[in-house]
Residue frames as qw, qx, qy, qz and C-alpha x, y, z in Angstrom:
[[0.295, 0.068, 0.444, -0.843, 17.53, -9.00, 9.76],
 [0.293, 0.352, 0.886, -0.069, 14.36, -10.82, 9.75],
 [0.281, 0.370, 0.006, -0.885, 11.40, -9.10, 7.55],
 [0.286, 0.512, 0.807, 0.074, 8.09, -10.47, 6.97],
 [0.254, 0.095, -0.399, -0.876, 6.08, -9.04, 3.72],
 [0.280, 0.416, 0.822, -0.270, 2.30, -9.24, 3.97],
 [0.168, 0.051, -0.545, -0.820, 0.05, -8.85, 1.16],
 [0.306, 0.286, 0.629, -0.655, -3.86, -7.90, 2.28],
 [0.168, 0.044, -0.692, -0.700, -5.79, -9.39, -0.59],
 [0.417, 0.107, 0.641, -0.635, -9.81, -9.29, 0.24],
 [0.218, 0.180, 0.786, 0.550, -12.39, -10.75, -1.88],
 [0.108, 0.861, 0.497, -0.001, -15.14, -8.29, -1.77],
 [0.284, -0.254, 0.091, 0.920, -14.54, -4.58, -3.42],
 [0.297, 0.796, 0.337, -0.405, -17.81, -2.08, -3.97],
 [0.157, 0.709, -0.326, -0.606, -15.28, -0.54, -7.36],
 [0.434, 0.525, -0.654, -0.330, -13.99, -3.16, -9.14],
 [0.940, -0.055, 0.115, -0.317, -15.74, -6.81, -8.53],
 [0.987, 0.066, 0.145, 0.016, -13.35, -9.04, -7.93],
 [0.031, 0.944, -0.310, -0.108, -10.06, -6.56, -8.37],
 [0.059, -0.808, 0.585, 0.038, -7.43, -8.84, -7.24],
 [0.572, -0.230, 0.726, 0.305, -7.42, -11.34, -9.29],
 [0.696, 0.701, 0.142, -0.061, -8.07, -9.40, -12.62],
 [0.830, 0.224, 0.332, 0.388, -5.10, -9.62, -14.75],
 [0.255, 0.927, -0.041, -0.271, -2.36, -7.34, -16.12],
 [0.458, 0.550, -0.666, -0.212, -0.15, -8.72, -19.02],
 [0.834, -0.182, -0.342, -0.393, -2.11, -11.74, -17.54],
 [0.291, 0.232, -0.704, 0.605, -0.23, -11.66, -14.43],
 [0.406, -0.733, -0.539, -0.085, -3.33, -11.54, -11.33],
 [0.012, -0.847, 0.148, -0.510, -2.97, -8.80, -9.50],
 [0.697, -0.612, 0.368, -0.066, -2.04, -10.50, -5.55],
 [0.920, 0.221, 0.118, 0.302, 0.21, -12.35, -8.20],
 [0.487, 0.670, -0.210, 0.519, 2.39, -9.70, -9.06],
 [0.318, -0.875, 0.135, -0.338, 2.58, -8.46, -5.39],
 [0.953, -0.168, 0.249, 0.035, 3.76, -11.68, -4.58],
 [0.802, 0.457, 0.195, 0.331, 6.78, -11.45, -7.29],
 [0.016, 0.875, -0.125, 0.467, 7.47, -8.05, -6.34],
 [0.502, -0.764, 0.353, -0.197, 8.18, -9.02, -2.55],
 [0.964, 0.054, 0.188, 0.181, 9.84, -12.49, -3.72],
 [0.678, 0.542, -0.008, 0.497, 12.26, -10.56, -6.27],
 [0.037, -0.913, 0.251, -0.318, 13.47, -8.08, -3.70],
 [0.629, 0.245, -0.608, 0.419, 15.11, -10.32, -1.75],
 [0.148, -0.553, 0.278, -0.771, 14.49, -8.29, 1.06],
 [0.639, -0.410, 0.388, -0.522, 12.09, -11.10, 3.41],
 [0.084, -0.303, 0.949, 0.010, 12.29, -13.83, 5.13],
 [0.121, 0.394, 0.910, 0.040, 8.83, -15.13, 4.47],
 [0.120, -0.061, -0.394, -0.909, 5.77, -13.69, 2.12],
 [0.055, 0.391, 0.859, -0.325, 2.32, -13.88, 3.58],
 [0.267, -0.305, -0.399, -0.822, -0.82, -13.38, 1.87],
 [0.125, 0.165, 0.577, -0.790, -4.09, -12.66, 3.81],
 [0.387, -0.009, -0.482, -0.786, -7.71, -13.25, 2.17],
 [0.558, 0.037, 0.576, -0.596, -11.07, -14.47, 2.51],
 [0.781, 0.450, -0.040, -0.430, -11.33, -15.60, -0.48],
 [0.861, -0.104, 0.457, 0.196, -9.76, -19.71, -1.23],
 [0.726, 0.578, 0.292, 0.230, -9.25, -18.81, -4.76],
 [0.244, -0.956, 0.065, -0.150, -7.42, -15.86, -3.71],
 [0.646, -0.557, 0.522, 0.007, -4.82, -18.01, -1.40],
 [0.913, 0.221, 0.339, -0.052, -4.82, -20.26, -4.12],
 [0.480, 0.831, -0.011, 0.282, -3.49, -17.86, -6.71],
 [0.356, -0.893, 0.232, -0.148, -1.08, -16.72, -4.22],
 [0.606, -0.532, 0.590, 0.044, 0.48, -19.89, -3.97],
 [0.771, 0.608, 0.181, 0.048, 0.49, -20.28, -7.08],
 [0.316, 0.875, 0.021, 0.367, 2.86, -17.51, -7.21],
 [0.628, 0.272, -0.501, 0.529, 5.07, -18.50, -4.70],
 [0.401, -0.684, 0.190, -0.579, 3.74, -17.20, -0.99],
 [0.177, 0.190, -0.877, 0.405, 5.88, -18.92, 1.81],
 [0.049, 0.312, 0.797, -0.514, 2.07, -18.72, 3.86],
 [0.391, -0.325, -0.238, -0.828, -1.76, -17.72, 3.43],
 [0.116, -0.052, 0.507, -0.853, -3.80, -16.63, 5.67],
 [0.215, -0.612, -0.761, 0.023, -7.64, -17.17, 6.59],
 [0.001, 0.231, -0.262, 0.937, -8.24, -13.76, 7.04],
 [0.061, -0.471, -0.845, 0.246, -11.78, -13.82, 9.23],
 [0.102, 0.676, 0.683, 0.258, -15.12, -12.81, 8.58],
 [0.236, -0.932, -0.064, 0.268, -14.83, -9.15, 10.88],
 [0.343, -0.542, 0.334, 0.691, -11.35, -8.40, 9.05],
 [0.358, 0.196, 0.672, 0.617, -12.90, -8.86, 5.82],
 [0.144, 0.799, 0.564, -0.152, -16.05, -6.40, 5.75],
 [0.366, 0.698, 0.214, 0.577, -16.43, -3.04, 3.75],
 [0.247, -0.930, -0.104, -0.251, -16.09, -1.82, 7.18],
 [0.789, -0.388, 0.047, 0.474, -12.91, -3.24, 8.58],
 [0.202, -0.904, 0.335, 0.172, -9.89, -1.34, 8.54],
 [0.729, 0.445, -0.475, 0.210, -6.48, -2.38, 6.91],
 [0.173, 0.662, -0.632, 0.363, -4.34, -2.19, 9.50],
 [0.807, -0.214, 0.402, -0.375, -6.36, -5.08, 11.63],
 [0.919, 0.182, 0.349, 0.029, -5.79, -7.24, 9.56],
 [0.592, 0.522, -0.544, 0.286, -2.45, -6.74, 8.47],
 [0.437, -0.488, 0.389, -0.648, -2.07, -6.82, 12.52],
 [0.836, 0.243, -0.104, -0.481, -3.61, -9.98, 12.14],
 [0.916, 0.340, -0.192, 0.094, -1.59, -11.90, 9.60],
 [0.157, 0.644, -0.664, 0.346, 1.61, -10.72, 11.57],
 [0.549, -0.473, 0.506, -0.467, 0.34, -12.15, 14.36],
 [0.928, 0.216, 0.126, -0.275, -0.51, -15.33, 12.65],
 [0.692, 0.558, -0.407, 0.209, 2.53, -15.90, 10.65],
 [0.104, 0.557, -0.676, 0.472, 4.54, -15.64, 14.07],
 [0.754, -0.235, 0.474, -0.390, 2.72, -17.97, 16.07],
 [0.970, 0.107, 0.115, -0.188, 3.14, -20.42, 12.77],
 [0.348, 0.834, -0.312, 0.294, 6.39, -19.46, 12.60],
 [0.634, -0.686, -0.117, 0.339, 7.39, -19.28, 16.59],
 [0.555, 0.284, 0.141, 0.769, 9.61, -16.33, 14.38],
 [0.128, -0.845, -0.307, 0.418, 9.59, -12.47, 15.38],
 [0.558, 0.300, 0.342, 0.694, 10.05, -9.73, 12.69],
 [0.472, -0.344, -0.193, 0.789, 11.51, -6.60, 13.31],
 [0.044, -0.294, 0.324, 0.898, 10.36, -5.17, 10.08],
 [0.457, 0.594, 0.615, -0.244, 7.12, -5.38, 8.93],
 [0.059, 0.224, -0.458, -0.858, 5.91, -4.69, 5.01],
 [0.516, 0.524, 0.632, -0.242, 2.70, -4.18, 3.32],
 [0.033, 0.060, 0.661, 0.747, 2.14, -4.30, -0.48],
 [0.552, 0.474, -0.027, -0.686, -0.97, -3.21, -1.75],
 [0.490, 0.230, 0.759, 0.362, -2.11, -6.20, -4.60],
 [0.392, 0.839, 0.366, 0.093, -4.16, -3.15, -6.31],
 [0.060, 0.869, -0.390, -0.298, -0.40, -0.97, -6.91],
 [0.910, 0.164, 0.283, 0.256, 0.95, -3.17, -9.44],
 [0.692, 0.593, -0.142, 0.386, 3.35, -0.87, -11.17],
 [0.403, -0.873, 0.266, -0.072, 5.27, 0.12, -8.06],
 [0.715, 0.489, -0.499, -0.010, 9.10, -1.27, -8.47],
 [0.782, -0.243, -0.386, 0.424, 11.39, -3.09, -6.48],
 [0.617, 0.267, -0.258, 0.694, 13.13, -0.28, -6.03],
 [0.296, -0.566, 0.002, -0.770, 10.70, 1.53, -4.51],
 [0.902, -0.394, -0.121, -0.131, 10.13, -1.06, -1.88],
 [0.724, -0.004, -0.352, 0.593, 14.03, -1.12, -1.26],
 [0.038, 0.489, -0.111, 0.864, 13.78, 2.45, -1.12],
 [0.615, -0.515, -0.471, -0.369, 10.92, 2.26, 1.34],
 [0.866, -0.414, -0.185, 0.210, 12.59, -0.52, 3.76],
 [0.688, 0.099, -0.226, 0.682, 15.70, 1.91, 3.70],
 [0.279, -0.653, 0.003, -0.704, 14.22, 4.87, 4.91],
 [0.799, -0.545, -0.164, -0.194, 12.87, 2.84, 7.81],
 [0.917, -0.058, -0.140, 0.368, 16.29, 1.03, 8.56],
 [0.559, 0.356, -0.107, 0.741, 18.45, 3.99, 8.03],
 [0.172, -0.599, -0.121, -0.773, 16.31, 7.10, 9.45],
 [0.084, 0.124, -0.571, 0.808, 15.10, 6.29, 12.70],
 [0.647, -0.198, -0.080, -0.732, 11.29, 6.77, 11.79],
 [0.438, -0.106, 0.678, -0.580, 8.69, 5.06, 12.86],
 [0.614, 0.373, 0.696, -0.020, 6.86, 4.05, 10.12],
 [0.010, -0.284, 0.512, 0.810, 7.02, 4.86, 6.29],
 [0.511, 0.692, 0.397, -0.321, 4.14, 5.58, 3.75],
 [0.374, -0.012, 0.464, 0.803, 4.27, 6.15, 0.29],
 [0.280, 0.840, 0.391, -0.252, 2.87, 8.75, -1.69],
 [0.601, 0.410, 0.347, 0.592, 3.25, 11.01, -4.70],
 [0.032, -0.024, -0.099, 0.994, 3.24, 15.16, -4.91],
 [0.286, 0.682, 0.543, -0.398, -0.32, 15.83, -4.30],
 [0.205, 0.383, 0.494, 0.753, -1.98, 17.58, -7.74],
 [0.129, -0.785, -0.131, -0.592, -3.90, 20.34, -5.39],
 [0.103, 0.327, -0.463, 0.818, -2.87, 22.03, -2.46],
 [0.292, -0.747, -0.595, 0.059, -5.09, 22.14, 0.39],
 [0.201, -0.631, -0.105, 0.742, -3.45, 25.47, 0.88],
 [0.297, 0.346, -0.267, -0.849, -4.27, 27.30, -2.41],
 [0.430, 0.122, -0.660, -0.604, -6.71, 24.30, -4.77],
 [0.472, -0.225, -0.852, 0.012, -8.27, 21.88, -2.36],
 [0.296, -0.311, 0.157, -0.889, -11.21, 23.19, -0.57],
 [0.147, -0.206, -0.951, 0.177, -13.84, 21.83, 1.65],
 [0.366, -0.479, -0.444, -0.663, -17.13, 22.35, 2.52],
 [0.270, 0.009, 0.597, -0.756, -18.30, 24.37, 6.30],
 [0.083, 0.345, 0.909, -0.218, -21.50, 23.39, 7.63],
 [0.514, 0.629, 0.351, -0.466, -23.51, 26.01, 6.15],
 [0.670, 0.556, 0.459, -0.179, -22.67, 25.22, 3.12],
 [0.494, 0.803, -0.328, -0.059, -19.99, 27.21, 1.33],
 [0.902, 0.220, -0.170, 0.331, -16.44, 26.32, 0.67],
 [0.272, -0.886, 0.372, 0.048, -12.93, 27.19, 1.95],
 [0.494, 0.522, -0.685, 0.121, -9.55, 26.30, 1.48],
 [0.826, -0.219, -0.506, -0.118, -8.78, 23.10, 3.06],
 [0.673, -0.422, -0.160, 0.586, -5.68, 24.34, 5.37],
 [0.108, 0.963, 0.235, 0.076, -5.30, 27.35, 6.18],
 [0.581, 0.187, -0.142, 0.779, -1.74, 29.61, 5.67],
 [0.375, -0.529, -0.139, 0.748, -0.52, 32.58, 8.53],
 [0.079, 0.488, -0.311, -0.812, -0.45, 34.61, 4.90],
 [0.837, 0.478, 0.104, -0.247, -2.12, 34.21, 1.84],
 [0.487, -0.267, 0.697, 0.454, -0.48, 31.78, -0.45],
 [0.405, 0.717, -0.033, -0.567, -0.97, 33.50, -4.39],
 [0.511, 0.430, -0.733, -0.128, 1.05, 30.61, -6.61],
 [0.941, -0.176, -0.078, -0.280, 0.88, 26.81, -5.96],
 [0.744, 0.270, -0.405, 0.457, 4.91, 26.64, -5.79],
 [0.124, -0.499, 0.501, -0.696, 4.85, 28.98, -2.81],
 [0.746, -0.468, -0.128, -0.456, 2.86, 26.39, -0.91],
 [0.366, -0.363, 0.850, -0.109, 4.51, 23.66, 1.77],
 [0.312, 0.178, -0.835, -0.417, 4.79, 20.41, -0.08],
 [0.721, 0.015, 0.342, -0.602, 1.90, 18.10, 0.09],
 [0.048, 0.297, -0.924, -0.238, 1.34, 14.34, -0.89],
 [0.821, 0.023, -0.238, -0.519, -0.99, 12.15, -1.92],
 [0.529, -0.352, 0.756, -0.157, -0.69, 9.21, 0.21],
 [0.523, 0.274, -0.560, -0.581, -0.82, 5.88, -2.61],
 [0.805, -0.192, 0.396, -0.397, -0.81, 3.00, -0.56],
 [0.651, 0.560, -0.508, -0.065, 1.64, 1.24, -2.29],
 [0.572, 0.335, -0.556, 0.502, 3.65, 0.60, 0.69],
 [0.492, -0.786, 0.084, -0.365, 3.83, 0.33, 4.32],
 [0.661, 0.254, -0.597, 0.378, 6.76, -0.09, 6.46],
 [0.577, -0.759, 0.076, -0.290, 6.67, -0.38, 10.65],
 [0.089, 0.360, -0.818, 0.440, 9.13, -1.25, 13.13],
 [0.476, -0.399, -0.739, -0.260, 7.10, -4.19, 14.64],
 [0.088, -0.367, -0.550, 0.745, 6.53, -2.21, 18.30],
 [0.201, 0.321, 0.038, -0.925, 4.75, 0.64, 16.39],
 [0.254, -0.033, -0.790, -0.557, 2.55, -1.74, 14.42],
 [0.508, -0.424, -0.736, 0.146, 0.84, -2.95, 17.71],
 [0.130, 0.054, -0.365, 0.920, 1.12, 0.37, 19.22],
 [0.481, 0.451, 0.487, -0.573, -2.40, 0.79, 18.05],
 [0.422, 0.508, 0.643, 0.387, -4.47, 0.68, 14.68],
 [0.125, 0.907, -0.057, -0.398, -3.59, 4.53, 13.86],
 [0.733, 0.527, 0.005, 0.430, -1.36, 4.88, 10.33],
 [0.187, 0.840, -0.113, 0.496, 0.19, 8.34, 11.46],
 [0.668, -0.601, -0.188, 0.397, 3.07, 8.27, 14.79],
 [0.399, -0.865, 0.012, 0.304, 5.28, 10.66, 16.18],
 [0.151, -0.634, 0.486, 0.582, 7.77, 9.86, 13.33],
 [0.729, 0.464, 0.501, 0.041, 5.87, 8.81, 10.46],
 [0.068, 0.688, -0.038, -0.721, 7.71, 9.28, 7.09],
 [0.678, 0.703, 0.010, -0.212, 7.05, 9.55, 3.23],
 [0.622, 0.155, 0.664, 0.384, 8.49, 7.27, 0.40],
 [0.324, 0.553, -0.008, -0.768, 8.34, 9.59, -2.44],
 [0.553, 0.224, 0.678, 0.430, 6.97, 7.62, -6.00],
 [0.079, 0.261, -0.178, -0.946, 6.08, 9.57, -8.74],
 [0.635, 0.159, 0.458, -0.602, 2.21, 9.53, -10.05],
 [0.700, 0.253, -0.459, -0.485, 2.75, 7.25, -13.15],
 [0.222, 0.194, -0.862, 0.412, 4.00, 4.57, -10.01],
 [0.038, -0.074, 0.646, -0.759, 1.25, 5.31, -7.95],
 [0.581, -0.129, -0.434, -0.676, -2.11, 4.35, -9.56],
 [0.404, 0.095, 0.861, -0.295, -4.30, 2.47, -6.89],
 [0.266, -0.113, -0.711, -0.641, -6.78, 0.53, -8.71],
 [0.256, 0.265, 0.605, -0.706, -10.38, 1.48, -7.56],
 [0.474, 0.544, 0.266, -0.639, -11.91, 1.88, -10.61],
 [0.825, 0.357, 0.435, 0.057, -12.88, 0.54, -13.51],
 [0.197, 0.956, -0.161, 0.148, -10.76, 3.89, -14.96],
 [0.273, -0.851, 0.447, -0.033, -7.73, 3.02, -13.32],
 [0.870, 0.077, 0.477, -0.098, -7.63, -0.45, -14.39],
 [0.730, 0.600, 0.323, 0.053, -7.59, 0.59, -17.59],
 [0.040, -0.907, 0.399, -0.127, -4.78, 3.07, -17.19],
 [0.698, -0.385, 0.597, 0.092, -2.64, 0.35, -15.36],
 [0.859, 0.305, 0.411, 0.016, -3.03, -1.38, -18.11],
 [0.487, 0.873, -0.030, 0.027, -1.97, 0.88, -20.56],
 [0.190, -0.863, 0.461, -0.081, 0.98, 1.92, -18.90],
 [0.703, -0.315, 0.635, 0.054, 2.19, -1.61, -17.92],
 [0.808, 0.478, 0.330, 0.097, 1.68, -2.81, -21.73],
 [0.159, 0.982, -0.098, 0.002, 3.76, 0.76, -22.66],
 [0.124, -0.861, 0.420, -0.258, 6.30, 0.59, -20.44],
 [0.865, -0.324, -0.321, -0.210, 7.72, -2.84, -19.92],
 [0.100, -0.554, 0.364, -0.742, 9.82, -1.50, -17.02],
 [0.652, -0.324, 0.263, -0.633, 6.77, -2.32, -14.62],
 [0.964, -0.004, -0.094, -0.249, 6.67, -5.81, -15.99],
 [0.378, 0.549, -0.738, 0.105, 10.16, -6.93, -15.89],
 [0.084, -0.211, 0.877, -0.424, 10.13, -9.16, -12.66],
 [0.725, 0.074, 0.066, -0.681, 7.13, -10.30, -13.67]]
């Protein structure tokens, strides 16, 4: 089965200046993604996406079958991901004249996600029926008993409300931090529209030492650690 892996690497980022292409065990970050989707075996062609040359460059450095121009409206603090993963499908298949059934997005800022989680992913999709697959970890607060929000006058409440009170955090219904490691679509439901969430949308579980997006300057530094720790993460580097 065909299955194109796209890998949305902008150059502008309000946290961390210049994110994906800072280094971990002096790998660039749209580098490793690149390695990751290369070492699974899993596609028939790796496409990176970026405004930034130096970007693309690095990419192909690192073995990307294609890169992308991504354009000036897909690249703003305001644009959306899913345009412009949208986008680069579209692109790749026109330069292609190829159609892929299976669509994948890496994240370049989840570097310690493994292959296996990305096999794991694309088998959910392949096996299950869903529609589309997400990853995420156990959420650390409930919106039913620890994760509140704030009404318009001002106080707080619980974020979702339970039929009964919920008095322990194991009695809640499971919750997840979405990580954005991963995204898997059947290509109909990619184009359906530029919503994430359909009628059968399901969860990848990773656990949270897997799941670090790097936004900050804090999370970086964590990545690091870990990756240096563990060298697990780095192996297919």
């Amino acid at each position: 089965m065909n299955r194109l892996c796209t890998i949305c690497a902008r150059a502008g980022s309000k946290g961390v200046k210049n994110k994906n292409l800072l280094t971990i065990e002096n790998v660039p970050l749209v580098g490793i993604a690149v390695l990751q989707a290369l070492k699974s075996n899993l596609f028939t062609k790796v496409a990176v996406s970026s405004d930034s040359l130096e970007i693309l460059s690095c990419a192909k450095e690192y073995g990307a079958d294609i890169t992308i121009n991504r354009p000036p409206e897909l690249a703003s603090d305001l644009s959306g991901k899913i345009p412009a993963i949208q986008h680069a499908v579209k692109t790749v298949e026109e330069l292609s004249q190829e159609t892929f059934p299976i669509l994948v997005d890496l994240d370049a800022t989840s570097p310690l996600r493994l292959i296996e989680d990305i096999k794991g992913a694309v088998h959910m999709l392949e096996s299950s029926g869903c529609d589309n697959v997400i990853t995420g970890c156990p959420s650390k607060h409930s919106p039913y008993f620890s994760l509140v929000e704030r009404k318009e006058d001002g106080f707080v409440e619980l974020a979702k409300k339970s039929s009964s009170p919920i008095l322990r955090r194991q009695d809640a219904p499971e919750c997840y931090d979405m990580n954005g490691a991963i995204y898997v679509w059947k290509h109909d439901q990619l184009f359906y529209n530029q919503a994430l969430f359909r009628a059968r949308t399901q969860i990848f579980e990773m656990p949270q030492e897997r799941s670090i997006d790097i936004d900050s300057i804090a999370d970086l530094e964590m990545v690091r650690y870990l990756a240096h720790k563990n060298k697990r993460f780095t192996s297919v580097w």
